[in-house]
C-alpha positions as CSV (number, residue, x, y, z in Angstrom):
1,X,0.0,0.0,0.0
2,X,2.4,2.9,-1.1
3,X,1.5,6.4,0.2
4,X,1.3,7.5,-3.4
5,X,-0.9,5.2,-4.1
6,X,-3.1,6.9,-2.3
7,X,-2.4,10.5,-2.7
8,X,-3.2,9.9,-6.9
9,X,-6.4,8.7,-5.9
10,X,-7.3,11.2,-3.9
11,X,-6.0,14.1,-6.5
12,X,-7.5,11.8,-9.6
13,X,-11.2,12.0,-7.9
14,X,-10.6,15.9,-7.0
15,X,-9.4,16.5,-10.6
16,X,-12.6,14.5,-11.9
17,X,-14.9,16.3,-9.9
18,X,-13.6,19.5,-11.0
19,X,-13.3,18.6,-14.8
20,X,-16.5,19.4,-16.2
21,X,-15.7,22.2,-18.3
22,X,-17.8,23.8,-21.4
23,X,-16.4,22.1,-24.7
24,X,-16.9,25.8,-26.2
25,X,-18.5,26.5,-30.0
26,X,-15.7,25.0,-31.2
27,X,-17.5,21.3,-32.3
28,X,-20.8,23.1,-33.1
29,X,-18.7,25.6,-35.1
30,X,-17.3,22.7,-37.2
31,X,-20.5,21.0,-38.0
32,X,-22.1,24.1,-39.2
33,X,-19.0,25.1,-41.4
34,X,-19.2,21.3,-43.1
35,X,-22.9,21.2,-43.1
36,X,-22.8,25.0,-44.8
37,X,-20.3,24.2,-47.0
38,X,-22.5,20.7,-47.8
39,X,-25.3,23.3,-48.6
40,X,-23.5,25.2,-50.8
41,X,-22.5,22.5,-53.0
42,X,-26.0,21.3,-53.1
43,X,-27.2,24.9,-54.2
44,X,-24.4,25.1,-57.1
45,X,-24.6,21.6,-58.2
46,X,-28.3,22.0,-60.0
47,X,-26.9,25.4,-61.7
48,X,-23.4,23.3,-63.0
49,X,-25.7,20.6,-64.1
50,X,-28.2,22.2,-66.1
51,X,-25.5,24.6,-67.8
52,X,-23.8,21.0,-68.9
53,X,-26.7,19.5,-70.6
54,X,-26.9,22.6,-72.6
55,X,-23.4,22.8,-73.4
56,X,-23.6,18.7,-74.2
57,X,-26.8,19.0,-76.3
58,X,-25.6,22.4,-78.3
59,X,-21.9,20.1,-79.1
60,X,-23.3,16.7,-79.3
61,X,-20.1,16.0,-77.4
62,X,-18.2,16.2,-73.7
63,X,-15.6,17.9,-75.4
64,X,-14.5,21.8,-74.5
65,X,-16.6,23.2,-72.3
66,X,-19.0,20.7,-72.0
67,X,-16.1,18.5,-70.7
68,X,-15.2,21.2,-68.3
69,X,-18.6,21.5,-66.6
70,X,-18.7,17.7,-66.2
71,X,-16.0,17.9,-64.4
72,X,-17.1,20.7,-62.4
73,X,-20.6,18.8,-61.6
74,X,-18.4,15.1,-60.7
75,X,-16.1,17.7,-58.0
76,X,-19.3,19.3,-56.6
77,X,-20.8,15.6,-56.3
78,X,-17.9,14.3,-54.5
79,X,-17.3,17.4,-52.6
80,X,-20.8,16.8,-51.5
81,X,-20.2,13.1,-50.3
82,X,-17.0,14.4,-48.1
83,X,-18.4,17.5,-46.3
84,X,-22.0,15.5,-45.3
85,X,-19.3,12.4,-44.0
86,X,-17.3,15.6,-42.0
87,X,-20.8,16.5,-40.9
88,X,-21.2,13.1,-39.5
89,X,-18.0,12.9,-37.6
90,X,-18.2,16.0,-36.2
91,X,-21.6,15.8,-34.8
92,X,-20.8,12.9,-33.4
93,X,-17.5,14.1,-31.6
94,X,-19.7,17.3,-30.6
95,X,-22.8,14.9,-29.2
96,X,-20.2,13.1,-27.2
97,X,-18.5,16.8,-25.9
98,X,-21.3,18.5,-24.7
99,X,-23.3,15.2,-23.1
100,X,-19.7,14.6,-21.4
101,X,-20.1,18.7,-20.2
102,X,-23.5,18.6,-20.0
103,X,-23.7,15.5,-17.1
104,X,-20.5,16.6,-15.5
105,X,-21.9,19.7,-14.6
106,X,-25.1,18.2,-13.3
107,X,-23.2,15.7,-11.4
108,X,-20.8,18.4,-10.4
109,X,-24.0,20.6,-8.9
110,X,-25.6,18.2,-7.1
111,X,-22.5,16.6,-5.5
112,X,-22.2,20.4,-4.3
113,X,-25.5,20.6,-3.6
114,X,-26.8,21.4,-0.2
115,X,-28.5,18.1,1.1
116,X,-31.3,19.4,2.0
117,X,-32.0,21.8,-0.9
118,X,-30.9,18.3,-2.7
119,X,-33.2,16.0,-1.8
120,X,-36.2,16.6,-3.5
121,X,-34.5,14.8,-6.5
122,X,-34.9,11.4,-6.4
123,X,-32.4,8.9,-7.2
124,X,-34.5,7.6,-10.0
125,X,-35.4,11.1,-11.5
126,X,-31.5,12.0,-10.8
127,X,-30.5,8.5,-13.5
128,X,-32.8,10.0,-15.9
129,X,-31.6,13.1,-15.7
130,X,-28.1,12.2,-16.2
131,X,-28.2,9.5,-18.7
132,X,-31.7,10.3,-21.1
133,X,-31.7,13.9,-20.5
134,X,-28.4,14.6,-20.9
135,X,-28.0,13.0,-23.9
136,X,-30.7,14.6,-25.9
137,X,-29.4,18.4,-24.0
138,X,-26.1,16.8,-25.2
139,X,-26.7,16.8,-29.3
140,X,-29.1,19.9,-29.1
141,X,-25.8,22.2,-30.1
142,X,-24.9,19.8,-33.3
143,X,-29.0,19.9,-34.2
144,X,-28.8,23.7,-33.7
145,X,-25.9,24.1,-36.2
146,X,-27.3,21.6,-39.1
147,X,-30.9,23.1,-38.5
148,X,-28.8,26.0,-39.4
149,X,-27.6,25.0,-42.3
150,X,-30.8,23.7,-43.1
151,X,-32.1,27.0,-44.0
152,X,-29.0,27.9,-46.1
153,X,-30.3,25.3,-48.6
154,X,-33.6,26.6,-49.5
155,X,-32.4,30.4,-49.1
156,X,-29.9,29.7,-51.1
157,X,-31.9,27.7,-53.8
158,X,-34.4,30.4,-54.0
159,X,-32.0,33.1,-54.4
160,X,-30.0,30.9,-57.5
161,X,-34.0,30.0,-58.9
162,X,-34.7,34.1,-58.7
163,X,-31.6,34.2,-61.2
164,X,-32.6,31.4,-63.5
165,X,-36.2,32.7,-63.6
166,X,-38.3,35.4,-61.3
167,X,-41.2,34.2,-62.3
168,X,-40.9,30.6,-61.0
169,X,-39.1,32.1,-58.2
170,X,-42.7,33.9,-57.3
171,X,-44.6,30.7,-57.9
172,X,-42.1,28.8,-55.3
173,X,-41.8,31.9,-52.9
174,X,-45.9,32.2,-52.5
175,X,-46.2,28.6,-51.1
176,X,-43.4,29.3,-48.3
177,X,-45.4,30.9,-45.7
178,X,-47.5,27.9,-45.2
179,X,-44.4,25.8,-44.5
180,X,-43.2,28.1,-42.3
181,X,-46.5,27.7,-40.5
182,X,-46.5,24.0,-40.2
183,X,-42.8,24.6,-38.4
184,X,-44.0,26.9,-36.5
185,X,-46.9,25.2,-35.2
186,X,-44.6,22.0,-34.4
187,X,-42.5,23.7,-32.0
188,X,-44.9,25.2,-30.4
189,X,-46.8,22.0,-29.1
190,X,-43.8,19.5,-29.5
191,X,-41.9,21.6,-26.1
192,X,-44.7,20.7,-23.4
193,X,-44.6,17.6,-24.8
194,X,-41.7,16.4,-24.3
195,X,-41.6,17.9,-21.2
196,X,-44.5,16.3,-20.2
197,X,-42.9,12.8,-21.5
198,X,-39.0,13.5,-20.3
199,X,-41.3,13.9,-16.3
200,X,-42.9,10.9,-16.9
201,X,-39.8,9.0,-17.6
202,X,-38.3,10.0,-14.2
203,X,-41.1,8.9,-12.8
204,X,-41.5,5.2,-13.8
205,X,-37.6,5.5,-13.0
206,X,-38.2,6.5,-9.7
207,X,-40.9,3.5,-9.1
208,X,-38.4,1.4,-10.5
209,X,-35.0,2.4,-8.3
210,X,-37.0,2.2,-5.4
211,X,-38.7,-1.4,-6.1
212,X,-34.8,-2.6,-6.6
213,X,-33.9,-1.5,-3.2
214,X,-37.0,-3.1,-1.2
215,X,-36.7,-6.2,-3.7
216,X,-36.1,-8.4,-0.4
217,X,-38.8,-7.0,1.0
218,X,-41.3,-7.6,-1.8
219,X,-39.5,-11.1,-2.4
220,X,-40.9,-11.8,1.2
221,X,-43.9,-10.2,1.9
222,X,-45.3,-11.8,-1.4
223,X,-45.9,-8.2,-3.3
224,X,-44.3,-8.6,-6.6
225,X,-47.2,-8.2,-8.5
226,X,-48.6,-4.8,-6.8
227,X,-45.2,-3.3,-6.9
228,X,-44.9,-4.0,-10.6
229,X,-48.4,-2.4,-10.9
230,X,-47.3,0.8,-9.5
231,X,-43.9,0.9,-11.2
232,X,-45.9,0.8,-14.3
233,X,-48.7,2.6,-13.6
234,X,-47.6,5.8,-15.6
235,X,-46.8,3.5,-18.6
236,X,-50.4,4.1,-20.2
237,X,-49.9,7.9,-19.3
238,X,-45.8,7.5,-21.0
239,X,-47.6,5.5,-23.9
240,X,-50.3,8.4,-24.5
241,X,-47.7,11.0,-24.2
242,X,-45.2,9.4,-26.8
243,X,-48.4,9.0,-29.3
244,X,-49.1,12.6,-28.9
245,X,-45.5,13.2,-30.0
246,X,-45.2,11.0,-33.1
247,X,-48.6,12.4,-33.7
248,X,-47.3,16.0,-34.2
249,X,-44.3,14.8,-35.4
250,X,-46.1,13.0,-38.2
251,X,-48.6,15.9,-38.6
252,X,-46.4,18.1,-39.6
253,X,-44.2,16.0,-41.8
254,X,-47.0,14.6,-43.6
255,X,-48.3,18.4,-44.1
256,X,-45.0,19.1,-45.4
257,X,-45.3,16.5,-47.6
258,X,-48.4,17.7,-49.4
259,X,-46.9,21.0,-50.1
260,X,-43.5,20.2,-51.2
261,X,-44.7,18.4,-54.2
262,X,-47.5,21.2,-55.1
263,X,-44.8,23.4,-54.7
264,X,-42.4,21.2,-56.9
265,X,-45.4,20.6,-59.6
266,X,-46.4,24.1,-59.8
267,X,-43.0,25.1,-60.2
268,X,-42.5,22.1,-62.7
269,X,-46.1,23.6,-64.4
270,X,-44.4,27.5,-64.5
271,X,-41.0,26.3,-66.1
272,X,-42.9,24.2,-68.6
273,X,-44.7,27.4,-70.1
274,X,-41.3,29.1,-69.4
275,X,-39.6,26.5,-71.6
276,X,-42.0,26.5,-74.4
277,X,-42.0,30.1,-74.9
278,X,-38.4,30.4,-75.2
279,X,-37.6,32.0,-72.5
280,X,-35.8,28.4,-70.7
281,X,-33.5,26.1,-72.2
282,X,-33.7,22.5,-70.9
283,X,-30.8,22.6,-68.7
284,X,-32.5,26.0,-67.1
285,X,-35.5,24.2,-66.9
286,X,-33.3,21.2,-65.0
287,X,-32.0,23.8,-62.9
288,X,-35.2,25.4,-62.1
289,X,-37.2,21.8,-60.7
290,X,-34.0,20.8,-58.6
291,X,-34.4,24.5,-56.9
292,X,-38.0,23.9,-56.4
293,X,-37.4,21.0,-55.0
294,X,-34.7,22.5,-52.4
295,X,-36.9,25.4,-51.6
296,X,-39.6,23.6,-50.7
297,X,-37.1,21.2,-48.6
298,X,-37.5,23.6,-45.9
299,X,-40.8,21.4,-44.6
300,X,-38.2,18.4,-44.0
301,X,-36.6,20.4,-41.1
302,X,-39.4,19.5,-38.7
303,X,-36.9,16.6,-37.5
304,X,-34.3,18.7,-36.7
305,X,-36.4,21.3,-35.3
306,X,-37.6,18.5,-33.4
307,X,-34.4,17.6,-32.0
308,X,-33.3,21.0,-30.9
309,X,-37.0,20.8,-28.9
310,X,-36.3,18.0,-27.2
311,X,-32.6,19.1,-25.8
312,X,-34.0,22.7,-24.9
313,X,-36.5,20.6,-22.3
314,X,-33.7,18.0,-21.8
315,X,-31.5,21.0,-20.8
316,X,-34.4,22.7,-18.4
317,X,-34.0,19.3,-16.2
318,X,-30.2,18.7,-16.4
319,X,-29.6,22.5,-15.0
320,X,-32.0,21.8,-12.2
321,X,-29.4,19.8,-10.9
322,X,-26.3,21.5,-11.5
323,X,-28.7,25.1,-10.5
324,X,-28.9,23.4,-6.8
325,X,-27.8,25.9,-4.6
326,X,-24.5,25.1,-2.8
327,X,-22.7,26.2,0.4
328,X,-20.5,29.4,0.4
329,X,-17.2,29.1,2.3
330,X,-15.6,32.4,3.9
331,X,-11.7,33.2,4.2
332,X,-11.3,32.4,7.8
333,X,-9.1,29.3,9.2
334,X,-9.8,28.0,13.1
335,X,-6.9,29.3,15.8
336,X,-3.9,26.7,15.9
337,X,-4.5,25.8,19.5
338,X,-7.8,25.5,19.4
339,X,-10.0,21.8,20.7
340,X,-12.8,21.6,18.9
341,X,-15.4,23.9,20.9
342,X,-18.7,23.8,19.6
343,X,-21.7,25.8,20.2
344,X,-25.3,26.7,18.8
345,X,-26.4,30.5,19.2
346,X,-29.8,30.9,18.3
347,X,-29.7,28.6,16.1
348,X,-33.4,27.6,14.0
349,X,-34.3,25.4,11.1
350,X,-37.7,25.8,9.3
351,X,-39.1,23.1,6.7
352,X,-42.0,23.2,4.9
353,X,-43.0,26.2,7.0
354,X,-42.5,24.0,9.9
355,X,-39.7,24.5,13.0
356,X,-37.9,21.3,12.9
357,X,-35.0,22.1,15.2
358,X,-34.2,25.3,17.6
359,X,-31.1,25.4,19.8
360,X,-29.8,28.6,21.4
361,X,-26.8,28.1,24.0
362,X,-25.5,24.6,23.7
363,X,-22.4,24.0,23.7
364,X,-20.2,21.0,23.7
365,X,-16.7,21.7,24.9
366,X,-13.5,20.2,23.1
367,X,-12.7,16.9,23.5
368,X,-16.1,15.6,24.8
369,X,-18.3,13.2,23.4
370,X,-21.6,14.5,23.2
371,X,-24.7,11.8,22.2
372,X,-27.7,13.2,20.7
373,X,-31.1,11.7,21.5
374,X,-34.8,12.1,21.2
375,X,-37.4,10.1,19.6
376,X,-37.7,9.5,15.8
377,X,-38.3,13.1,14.3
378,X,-37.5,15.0,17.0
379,X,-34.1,17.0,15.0
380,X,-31.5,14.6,15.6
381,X,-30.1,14.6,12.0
382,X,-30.9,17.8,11.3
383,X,-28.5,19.2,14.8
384,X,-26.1,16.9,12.8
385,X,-25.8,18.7,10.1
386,X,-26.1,22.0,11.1
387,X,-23.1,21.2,13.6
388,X,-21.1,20.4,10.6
389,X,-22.5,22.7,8.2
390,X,-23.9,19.9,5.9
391,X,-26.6,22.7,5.8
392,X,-27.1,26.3,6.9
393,X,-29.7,27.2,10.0
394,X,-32.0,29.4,8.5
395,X,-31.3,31.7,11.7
396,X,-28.7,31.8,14.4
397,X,-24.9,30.7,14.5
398,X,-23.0,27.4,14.8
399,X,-19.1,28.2,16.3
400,X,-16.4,25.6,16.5
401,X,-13.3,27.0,18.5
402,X,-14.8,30.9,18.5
403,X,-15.3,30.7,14.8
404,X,-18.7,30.8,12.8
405,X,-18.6,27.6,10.4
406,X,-19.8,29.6,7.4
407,X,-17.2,32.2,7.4
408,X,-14.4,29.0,7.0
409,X,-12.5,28.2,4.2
410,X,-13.7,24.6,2.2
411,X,-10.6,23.3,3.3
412,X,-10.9,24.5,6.7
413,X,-14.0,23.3,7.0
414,X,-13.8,19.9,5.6
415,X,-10.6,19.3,6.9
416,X,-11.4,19.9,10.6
417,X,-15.0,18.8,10.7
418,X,-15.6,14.9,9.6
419,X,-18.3,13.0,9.4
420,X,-19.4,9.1,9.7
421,X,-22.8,8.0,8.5
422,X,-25.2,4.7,8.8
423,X,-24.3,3.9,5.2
424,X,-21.2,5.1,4.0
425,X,-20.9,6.6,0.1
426,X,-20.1,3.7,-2.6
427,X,-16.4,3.9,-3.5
428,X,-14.0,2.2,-5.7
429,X,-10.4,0.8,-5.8
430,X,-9.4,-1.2,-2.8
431,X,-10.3,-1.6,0.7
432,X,-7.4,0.6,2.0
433,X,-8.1,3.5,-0.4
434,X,-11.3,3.7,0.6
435,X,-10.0,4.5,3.7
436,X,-7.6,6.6,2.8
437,X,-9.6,8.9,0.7
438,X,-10.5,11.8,1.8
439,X,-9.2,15.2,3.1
440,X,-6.2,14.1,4.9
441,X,-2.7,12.5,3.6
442,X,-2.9,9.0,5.7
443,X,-0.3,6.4,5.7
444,X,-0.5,2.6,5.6
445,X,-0.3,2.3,9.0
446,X,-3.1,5.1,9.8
447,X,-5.3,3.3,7.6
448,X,-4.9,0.0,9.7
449,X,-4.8,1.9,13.2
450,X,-7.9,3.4,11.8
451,X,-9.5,0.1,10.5
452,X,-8.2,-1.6,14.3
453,X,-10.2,1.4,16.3
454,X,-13.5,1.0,14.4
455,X,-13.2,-3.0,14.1
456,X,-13.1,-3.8,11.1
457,X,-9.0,-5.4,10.9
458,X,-9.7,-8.4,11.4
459,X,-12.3,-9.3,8.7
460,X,-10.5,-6.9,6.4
461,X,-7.1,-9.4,6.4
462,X,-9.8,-12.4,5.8
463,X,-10.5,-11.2,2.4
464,X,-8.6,-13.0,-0.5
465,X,-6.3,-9.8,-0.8
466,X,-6.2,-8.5,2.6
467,X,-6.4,-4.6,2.6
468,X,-5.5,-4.6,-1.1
469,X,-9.0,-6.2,-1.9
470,X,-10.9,-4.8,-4.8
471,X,-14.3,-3.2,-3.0
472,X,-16.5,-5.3,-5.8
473,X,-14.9,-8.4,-4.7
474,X,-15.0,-7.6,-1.3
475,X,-18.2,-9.8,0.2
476,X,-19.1,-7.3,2.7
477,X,-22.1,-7.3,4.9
478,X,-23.7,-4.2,6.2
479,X,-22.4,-3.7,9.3
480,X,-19.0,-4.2,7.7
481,X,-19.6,-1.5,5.4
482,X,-20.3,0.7,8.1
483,X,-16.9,-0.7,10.1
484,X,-14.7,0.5,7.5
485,X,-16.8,4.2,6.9
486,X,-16.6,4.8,10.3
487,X,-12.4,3.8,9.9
488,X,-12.5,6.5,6.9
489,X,-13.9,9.1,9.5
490,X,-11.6,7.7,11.8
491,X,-8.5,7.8,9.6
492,X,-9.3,12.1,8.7
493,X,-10.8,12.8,11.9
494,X,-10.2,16.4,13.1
495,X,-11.7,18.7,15.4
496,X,-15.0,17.7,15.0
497,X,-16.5,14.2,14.4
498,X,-20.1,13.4,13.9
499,X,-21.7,9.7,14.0
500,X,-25.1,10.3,12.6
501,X,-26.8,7.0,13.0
502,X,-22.7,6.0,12.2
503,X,-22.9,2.7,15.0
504,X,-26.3,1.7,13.9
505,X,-25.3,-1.5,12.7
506,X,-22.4,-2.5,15.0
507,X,-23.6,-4.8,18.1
508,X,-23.7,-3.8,21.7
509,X,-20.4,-5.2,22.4
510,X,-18.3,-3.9,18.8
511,X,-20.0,-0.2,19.6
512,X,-18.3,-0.6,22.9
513,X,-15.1,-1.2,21.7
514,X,-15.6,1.4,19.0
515,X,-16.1,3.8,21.6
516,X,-13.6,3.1,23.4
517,X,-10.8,3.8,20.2
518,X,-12.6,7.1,20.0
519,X,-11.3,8.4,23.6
520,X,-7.6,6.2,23.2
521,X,-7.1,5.1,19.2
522,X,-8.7,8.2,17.4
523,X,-7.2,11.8,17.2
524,X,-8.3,13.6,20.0
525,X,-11.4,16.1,19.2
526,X,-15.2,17.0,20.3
527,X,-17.4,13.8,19.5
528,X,-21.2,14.3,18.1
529,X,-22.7,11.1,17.9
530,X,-26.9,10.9,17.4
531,X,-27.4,8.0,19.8
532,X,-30.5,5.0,19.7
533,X,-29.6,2.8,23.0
534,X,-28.7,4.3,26.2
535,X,-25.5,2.7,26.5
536,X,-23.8,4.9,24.1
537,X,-25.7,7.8,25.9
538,X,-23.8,6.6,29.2
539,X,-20.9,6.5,28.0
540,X,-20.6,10.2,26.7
541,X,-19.7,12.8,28.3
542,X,-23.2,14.8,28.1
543,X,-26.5,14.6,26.2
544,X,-28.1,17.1,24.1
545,X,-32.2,15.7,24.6
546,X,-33.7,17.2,21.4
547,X,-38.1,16.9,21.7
548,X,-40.2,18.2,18.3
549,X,-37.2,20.1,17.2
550,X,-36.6,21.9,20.7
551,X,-33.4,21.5,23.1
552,X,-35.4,19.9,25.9
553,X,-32.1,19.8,28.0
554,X,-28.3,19.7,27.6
555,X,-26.7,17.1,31.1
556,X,-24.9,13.8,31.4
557,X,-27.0,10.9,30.8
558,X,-27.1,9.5,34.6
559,X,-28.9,13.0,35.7
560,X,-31.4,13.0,32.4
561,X,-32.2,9.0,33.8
562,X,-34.3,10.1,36.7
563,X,-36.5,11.8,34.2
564,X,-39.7,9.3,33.2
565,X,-39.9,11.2,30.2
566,X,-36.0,10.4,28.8
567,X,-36.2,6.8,30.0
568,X,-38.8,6.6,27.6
569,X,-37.0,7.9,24.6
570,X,-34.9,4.7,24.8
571,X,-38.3,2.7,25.3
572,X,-39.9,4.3,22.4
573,X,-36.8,3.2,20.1
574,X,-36.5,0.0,21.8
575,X,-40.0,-0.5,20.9
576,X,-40.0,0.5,17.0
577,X,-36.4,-1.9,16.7
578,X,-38.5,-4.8,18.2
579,X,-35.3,-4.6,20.9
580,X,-35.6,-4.9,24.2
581,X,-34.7,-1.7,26.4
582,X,-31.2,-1.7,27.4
583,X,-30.9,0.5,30.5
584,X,-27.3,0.0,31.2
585,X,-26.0,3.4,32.2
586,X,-22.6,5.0,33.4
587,X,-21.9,8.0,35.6
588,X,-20.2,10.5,34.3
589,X,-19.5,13.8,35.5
590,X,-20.7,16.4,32.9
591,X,-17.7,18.4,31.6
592,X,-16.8,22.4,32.9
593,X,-18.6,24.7,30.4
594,X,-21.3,22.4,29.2
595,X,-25.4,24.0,29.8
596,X,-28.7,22.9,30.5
């Protein structure tokens, strides 16, 4: 396990998360220059053809000139074939780009993201955003530059048919407006749409996600065929809702495809007369059918049109998530000799309209363990992460060592203030740099110390590779999952550490010895730890007692035990975990500084 080893993990992942940037006009500029240039060629190429068949029925021959425009019309053919296979490389190399830039940014915003202000996105509506959306939001720019060029074509053809002849020109030029009508109308009802479609997608994604993480739970309560009914109960709504798109979709090209060939026959009709009068030769009158044609070709950019639709909406939903507000970070640093202090001034949470946690003068001093209990909703995760600044109260101040956390520095912040959950984030690479990532430089031998004070050593050096174990071929139960996050939070611990719901899955008598590394193993700091059984209440210093949001009282546990009302906290948990109460308590003197 080489130290650098770990240190190019840890700068790879910061380098990846940072690495989302805008691929620029750059690809979309080459796709419009090949697909303008491939319209160009298309607009000359009726012009040299028709001026050949005259020159080649006026010699009887491909000699001279005539030769000369053959040659002309074979280049513009070719050059035709090369800039359309251009086109097609460099939309594709620009669809890949900006999908790349596109979901990095998302993913960038919501790893940012404030929690909270996160969580309304769920992890199914957060895949489709990511994957479907960004992918259509992805080839919008390369649809934007060929719809474009699109319009170069017939502009282009109707400017060249005004030279041949005016008067077919006007016969083409007084169909237009109805085309342009049909466009107009298309993207006018195709946007809610596929809005409407892109939300249902996320939602049968949603249904979907969260039927694959209760499978074992359906499997065994015998509910697989009402949980498929409500996965794919918004399928008729997804069905209708595609319908309504090919509907308009085919509405409007099968409009355009009644016009195009009026306009093309009454152009045909016009050049006809032209020709038999005298005033067209046949190789005008060649000229003049193609540039009908092209003009009226306009109608055939309803699929393009149709494609910049759907990555305008596709872009609404993939900015949602990279638009998340995230957490400012001041310029201050905490004092060198400072212990890890903490305390709440005034400090108020409102969700929904509702007050889900006030706290105003509690205060933990540095270097004790402080266990956080009430009953199930009372604020317990929510203290959590306002102690760490996970989120910001909407009133009041949180201080660690004098310092108010929102005027830190990220660094400072993350660095200092660490955090241990119930189910720690996926990772990759092996066991040891899983526990070595994060804001610290750890060595080998932290990572095992670490891995020895939460417990999880010993089944780490029973896996085929020891600590050098691939994490996908590491047969890991739940409760060793949680060993090795809480070693990670262990291994960067600073000033402040905070078990939320961290010990959950560790038995009584591993949670013991885990607290027990905390006050010998474990770097010395203040200890926040939201606590279930009344054993790990006993054993910290003091408890914060949180009740429907409020700060009931801040003491050591053995003083809150006379209370009826606190004993039966630890009933009511006991009670909802099917455990029996464990009343085991410890005296412990609360610590100078702390208040009720």
């Amino acid at each position: 396990m080489p130290r650098s080893g770990f240190r190019a993990r840890r700068t790879g992942g910061a380098r990846g998360a940072a690495g989302g940037t805008t691929p620029g006009r750059g690809p979309e500029a080459l796709v419009l220059l090949c697909s303008v240039g491939s319209a160009a060629v298309t607009v000359a190429q009726p012009y040299a053809l028709g001026r050949t068949l005259d020159l080649l029925l006026r010699d009887g021959g491909a000699g001279g000139a005539a030769g000369r425009w053959l040659l002309l019309s074979a280049a513009l053919l070719l050059g035709e074939l090369l800039l359309d296979s251009l086109t097609s490389l460099f939309t594709g190399r620009c669809n890949a780009a900006w999908t790349a830039s596109v979901r990095s940014h998302a993913f960038d915003g919501l790893l940012r993201a404030v929690p909270e202000r996160a969580r309304p996105f769920t992890p199914g509506d957060v895949g489709t955003r990511l994957t479907l959306n960004a992918a259509d939001a992805g080839g919008a720019p390369a649809a934007r530059a060929a719809l474009a060029a699109s319009v170069v074509t017939p502009l282009g053809a109707l400017a060249a048919l005004a030279v041949v002849d005016p008067w077919v020109a006007a016969c083409v030029l007084a169909g237009l407006p109805a085309l342009a009508l049909v466009l107009r109308t298309f993207a006018r009802d195709t946007g809610a749409s596929v809005a409407a479609y892109q939300k249902t997608q996320s939602e049968i994604a949603s249904r979907l996600l969260e039927a694959m993480e209760g499978a074992a739970t359906i499997t065994a309560a015998g509910t697989g065929a009402r949980e498929r009914a409500r996965v794919l109960a918004p399928l008729d709504r997804l069905t209708a809702q595609g319908r309504h798109m090919w509907e308009l979709h085919g509405r409007a090209l099968a409009r355009s495809g009644v016009l195009v060939p009026l306009l093309t026959l009454a152009a045909t009709a016009v050049g006809g007369l032209r020709l038999s009068s005298g005033a067209l030769s046949v190789g005008e009158l060649l000229a003049v059918i193609r540039y009908a044609q092209l003009t009226a070709g306009i109608g055939g950019a309803a699929s393009l049109l149709g494609a910049v639709v759907r990555g305008r909406e596709a872009r609404k939903r993939t900015q949602a998530l990279a638009g998340i507000p995230a957490l400012t970070h001041g310029t201050h640093r905490l004092p060198p000799a400072g212990r890890g202090d903490l305390e709440l001034r005034g400090v108020r949470v409102v969700r929904d309209g509702r007050r889900v946690l006030h706290a105003d003068g509690v205060r933990v001093p540095g270097g004790a363990t402080a266990a956080v209990v009430g009953r199930s909703g009372a604020g317990k995760s929510v203290l959590a992460a306002v102690a760490g600044r996970l989120t910001d109260p909407d009133e009041g101040q949180v201080l660690l060592d004098g310092v108010r956390l929102d005027r830190l520095t990220r660094d400072a912040l993350r660095t200092e203030v660490g955090y241990a959950f119930e189910r720690p984030a996926p990772a990759t690479g092996t066991v040891a740099e899983m526990v070595a990532t994060g804001p610290r430089q750890v060595t080998p031998e932290q990572v095992r110390e670490a891995c020895r004070a939460a417990g999880a050593d010993g089944f780490v050096r029973r896996l085929p590779h020891g600590y050098d174990t691939p994490l996908p071929a590491a047969p890991l139960s739940g409760g060793e999952q949680q060993r090795l996050g809480l070693a990670r939070a262990f291994a960067h611990a600073g000033r402040l550490l905070i078990l939320d719901d961290a010990t959950s899955g560790l038995d009584t008598a591993t949670e013991h010895e885990v607290d027990r590394a905390l006050r010998r193993s474990v770097r010395p700091g203040t200890r926040l730890v939201v606590a279930h059984r009344p054993s790990v209440a006993a054993r910290a210093d003091l408890v914060i007692w949180l009740e429907d949001g409020e700060v009931r009282a801040v003491a050591p546990h053995d003083e809150l035990w006379e209370l009826p009302d606190y004993r039966a906290v630890f009933a009511a948990d006991a009670s909802e975990a099917g455990e029996a109460p464990d009343r085991s308590a410890t005296h412990r003197p609360a610590p100078e500084g702390a208040r009720s």
